[in-house]
C-alpha positions as CSV (number, residue, x, y, z in Angstrom):
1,X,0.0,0.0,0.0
2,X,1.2,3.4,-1.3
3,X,2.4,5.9,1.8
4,X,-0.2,8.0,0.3
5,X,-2.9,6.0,0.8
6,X,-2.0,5.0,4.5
7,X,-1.4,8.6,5.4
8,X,-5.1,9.6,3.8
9,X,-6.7,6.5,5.3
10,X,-5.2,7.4,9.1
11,X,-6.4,10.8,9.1
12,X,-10.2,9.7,8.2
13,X,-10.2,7.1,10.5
14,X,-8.8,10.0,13.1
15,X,-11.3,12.3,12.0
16,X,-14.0,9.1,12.7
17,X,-12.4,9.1,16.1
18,X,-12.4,12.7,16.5
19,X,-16.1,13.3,15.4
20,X,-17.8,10.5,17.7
21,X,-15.4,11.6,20.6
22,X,-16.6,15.4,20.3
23,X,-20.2,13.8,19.7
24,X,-19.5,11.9,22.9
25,X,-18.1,14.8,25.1
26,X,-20.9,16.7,24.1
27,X,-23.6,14.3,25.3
28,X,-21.2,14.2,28.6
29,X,-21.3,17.7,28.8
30,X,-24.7,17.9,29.0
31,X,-25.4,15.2,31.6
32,X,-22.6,17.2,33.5
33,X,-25.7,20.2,33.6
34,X,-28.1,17.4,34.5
35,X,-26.1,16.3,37.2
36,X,-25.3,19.9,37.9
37,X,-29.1,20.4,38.5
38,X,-29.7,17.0,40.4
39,X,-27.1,18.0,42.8
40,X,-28.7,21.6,42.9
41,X,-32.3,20.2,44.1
42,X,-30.6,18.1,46.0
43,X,-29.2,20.3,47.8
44,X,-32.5,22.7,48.4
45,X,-34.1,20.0,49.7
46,X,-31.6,19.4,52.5
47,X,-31.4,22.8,53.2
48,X,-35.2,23.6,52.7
49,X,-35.6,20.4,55.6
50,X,-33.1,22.1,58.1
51,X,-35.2,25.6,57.9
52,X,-38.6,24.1,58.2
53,X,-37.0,22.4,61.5
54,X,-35.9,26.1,62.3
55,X,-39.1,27.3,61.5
56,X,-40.6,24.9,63.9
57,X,-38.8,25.2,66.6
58,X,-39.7,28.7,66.4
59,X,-43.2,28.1,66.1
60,X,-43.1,30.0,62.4
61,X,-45.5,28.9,59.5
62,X,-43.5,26.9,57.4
63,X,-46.3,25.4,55.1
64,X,-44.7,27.1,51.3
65,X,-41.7,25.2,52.6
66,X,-43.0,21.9,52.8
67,X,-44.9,22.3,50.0
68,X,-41.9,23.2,48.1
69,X,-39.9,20.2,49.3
70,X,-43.3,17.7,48.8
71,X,-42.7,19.3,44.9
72,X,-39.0,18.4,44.7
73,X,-39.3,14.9,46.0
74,X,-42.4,14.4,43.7
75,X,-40.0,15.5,41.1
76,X,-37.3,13.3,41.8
77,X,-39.7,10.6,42.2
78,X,-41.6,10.9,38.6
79,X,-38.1,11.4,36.8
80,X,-36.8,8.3,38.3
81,X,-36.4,6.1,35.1
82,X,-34.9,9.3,33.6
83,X,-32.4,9.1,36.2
84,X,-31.7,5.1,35.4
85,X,-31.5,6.0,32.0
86,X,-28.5,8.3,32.7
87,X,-26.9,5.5,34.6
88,X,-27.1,7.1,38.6
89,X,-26.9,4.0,41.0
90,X,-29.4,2.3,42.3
91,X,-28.3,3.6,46.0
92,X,-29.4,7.5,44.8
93,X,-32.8,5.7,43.8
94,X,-33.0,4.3,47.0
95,X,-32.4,7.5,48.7
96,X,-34.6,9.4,47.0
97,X,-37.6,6.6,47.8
98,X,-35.9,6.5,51.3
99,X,-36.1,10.1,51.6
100,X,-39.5,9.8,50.1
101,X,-40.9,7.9,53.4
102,X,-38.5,9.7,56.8
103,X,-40.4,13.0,54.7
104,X,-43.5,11.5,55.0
105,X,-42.8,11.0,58.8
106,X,-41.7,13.5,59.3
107,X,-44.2,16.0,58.3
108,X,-46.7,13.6,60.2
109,X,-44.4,14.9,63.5
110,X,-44.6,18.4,62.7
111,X,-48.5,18.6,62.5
112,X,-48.4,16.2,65.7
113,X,-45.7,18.6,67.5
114,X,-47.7,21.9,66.7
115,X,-50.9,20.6,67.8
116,X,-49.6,19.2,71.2
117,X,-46.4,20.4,72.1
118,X,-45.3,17.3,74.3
119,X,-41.8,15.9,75.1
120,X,-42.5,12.8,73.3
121,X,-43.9,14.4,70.1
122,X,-40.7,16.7,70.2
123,X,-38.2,14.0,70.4
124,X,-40.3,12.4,67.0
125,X,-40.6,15.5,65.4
126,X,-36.3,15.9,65.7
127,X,-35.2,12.4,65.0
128,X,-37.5,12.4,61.8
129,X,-35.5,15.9,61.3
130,X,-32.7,14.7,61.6
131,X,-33.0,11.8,59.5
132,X,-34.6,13.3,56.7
133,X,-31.7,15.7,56.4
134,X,-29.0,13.0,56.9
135,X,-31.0,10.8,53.8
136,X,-31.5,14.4,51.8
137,X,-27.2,14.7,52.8
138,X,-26.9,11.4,51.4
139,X,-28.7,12.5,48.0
140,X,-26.4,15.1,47.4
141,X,-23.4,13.5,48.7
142,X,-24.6,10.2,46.3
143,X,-24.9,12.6,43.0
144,X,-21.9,14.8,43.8
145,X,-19.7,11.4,44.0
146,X,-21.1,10.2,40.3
147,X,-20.7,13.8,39.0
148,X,-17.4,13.8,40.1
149,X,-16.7,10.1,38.1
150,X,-18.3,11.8,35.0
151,X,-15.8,14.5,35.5
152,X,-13.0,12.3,35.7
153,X,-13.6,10.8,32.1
154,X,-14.8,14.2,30.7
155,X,-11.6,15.7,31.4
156,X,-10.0,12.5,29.6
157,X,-11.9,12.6,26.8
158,X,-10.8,16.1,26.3
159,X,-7.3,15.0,26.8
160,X,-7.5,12.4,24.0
161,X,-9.4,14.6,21.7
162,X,-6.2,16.5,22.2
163,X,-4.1,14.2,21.0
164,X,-6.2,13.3,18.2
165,X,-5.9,16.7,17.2
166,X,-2.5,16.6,17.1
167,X,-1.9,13.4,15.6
168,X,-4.9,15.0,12.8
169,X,-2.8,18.3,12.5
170,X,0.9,16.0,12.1
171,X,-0.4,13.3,9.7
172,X,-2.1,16.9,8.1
173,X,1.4,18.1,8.1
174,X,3.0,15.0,6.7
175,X,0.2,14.8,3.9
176,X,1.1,18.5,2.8
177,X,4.6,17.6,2.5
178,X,4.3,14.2,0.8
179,X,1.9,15.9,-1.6
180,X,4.5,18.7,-2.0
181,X,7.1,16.3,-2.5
182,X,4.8,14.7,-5.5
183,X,4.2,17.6,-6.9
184,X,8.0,18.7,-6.9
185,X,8.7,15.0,-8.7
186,X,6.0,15.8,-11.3
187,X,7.5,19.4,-12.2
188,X,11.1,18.1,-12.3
189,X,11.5,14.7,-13.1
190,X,10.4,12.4,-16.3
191,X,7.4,10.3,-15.4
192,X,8.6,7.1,-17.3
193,X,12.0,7.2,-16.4
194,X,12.6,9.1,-13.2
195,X,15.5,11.1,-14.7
196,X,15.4,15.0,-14.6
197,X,12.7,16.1,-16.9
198,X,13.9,19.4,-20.0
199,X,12.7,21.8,-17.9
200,X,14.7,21.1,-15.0
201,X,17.8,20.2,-17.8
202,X,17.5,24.3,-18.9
203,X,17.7,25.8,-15.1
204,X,20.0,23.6,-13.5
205,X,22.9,23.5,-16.7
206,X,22.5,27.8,-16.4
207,X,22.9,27.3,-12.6
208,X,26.3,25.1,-13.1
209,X,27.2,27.3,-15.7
210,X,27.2,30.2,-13.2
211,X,28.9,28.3,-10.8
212,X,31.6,27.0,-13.3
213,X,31.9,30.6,-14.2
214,X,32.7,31.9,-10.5
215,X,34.8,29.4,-9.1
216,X,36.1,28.9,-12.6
217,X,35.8,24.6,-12.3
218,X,35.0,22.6,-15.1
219,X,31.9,20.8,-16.8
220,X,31.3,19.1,-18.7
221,X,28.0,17.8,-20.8
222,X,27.5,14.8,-22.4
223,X,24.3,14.1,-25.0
224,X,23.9,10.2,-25.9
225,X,21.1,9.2,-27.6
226,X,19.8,5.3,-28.4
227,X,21.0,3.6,-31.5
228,X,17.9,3.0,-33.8
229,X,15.0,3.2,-31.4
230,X,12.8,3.7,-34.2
231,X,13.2,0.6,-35.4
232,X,12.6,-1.2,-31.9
233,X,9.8,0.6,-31.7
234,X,8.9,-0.5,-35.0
235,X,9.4,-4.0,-34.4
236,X,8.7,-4.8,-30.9
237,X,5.9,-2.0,-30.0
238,X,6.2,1.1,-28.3
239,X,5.4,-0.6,-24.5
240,X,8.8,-2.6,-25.1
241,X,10.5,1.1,-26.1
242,X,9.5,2.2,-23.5
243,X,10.1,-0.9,-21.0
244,X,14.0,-0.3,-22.6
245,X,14.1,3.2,-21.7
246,X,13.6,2.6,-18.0
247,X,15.9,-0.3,-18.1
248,X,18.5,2.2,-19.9
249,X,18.1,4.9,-17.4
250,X,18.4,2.2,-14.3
251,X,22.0,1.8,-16.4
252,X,22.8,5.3,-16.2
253,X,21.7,5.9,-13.2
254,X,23.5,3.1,-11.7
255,X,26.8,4.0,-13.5
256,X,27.0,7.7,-13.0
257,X,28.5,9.9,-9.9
258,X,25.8,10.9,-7.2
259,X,26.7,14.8,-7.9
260,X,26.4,14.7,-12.2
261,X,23.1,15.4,-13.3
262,X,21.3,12.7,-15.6
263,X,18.0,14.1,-17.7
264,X,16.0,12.5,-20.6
265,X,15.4,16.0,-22.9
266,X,13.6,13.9,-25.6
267,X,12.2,10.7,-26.3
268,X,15.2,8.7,-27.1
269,X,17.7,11.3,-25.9
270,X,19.1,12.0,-22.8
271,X,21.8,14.2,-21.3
272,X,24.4,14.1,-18.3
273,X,25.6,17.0,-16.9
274,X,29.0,16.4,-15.0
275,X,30.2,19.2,-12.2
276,X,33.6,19.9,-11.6
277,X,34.5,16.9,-14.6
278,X,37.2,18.3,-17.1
279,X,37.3,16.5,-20.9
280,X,39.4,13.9,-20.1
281,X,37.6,12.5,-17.2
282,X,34.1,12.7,-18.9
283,X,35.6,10.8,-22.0
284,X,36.2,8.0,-19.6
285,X,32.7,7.9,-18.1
286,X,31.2,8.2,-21.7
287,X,33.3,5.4,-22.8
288,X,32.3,3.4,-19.5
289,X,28.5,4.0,-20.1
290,X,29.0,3.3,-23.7
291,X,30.6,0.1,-23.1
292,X,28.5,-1.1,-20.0
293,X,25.0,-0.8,-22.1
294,X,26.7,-2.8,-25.1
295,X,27.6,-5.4,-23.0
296,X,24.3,-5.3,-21.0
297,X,21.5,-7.9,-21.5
298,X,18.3,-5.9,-21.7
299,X,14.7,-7.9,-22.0
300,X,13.3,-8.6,-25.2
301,X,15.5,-7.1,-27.4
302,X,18.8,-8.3,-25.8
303,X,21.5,-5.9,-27.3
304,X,21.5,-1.9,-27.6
305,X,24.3,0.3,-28.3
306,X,24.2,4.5,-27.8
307,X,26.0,7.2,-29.5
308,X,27.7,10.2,-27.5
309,X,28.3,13.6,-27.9
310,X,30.6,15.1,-25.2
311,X,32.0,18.9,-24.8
312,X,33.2,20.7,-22.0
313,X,31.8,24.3,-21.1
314,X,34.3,26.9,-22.2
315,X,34.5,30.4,-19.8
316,X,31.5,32.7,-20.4
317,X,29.8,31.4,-23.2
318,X,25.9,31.1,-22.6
319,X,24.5,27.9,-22.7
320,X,23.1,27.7,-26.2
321,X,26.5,27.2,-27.9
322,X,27.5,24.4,-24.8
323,X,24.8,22.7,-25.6
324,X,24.8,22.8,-29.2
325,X,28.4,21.9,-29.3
326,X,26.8,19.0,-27.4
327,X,24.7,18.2,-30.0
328,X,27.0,18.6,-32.9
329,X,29.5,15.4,-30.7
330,X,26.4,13.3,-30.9
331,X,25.4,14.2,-34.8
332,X,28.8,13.5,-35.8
333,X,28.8,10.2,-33.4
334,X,25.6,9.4,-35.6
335,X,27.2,10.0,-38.6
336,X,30.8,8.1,-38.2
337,X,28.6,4.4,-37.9
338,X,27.3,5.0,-34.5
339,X,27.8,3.6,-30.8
340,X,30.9,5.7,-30.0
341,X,31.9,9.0,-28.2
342,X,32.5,11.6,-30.1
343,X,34.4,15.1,-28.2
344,X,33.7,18.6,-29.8
């Protein structure tokens, strides 16, 4: 499997990931409000029991209190599978229905206590206090513990939708540069054979001319071009011209210095470029190539032989008249019987 593809294929499934985690921290986000609320109520209801008891003792009217706790619990009670549904324990149900039954009791002691104000229906009247505000604690207490758990894996989903991001933004980052990287190798380079495309042939030999030129070093360029490709074509079709071609430039490629430049600059012809290489040493790696690809085995067609122009760049003169000079070493290799070097 291409790089590409693996790069492409791990951002989507990170973007998958991504989406259903945001999707999930937003559902937790709002059972965190539930729970916010549940805790809330909770919380009025244990307070709301500790002023009545106030009020009592005082021998206040407390009646909109109660019936504001009666409403609570009622509410707590009716929402009770809504509650199951958003997973709270069985122990805050219990409470609630717990709670439920000590309120009950107790508001049977406080209309007991305020119509006969006896030591016995005191002592009723504050243990049922008292334990109605402990189960009411025990609510709160009960919700604030599963809020808290909630929390906990909120915050770590947020951490991981972190890293996802970053993992999203990186593989982003190495897609950019891979696609960058393509899209250098399409503008420079020859599809079929991987060698240095014309374009890239006319800017880097002006580049190494003006470098020749300043530090006044050699180069030198060679053109070879294939013996009679027309006729393989002819013969064989032009999927085994072209299967040669790569096969030829895998040669050159593999014979040639890692700092000369190799470039095909038209179908059958190619060029090396040679930094820092005076005539005498490019003679010997044009006869080398020459030799090496005679000698060489290629599929199908067996045996194929190059002609060679070679010239080295002479002080200030543009790079028409190199190249051309070039040109004229390969016509003249052409015309002398072929596969040979010629030097201009």
């Amino acid at each position: 499997m291409k790089r590409s593809t693996i790069l492409f294929i791990s951002i989507f499934l990170l973007v998958v990931v991504l989406i259903s985690q945001i999707y999930c921290l937003s559902h937790q986000y709002s059972e965190l409000k539930d729970d916010g609320y549940i805790i809330n109520q909770s919380g009025v209801i244990r307070g709301s029991i500790q002023r009545i008891s106030k009020f009592v003792l005082a021998d206040k009217e407390c009646k909109d209190q109660i019936q504001k706790v009666d409403k609570l619990i009622n509410n707590f009670i009716e929402e009770s599978d809504r509650y199951k549904h958003k997973g709270y324990s069985k122990n805050f149900l219990n409470y609630v229905d717990s709670l439920r039954k000590t309120w009950k009791n107790l508001k049977t002691s406080i209309k007991n206590y305020k119509t006969i104000q006896t030591s016995a229906n005191f002592e009723l009247f504050w243990h049922n206090s008292e334990k109605a505000w402990a189960k009411a604690n025990k609510m709160v207490l009960q919700a604030q513990l599963y809020s808290e758990q909630k929390m906990v894996f909120f915050r770590t989903v947020i951490a991981i939708i972190g890293l996802n991001l970053v993992f999203v933004f990186f593989i982003g980052f190495l897609i950019n540069k891979y696609v960058r990287k393509e899209l250098e190798f399409i503008a420079s380079y020859d599809g079929l054979t991987n060698a240095l495309n014309r374009t890239s042939f006319s800017t880097i030999i002006q580049k190494e001319i003006s470098h020749s030129n300043r530090y006044e070093t050699s180069l030198s360029l060679i053109i070879l071009d294939i013996d009679f490709f027309k006729k393989i074509n002819d013969t064989f079709g032009h999927q085994t011209g072209d299967k040669v071609l790569k096969e030829l430039s895998g040669l050159i490629q593999s014979t040639v210095r890692e700092s000369d430049y190799f470039f095909r600059i038209g179908g059958e012809e190619f060029a090396l470029l040679l930094p820092n290489t005076s005539t005498k040493n490019a003679i010997d790696s044009a006869r080398r190539l020459r030799k090496k690809t005679e000698e060489n085995n290629f599929s199908q067609i067996e045996k194929l032989t190059l002609s060679l122009g070679l010239t080295e760049y002479m002080k200030e003169e543009n790079s028409d008249s190199f190249i051309k000079r070039a040109d004229t070493a390969l016509y003249k290799a052409k015309e002398n019987g072929r596969n040979r070097v010629v030097i201009v």
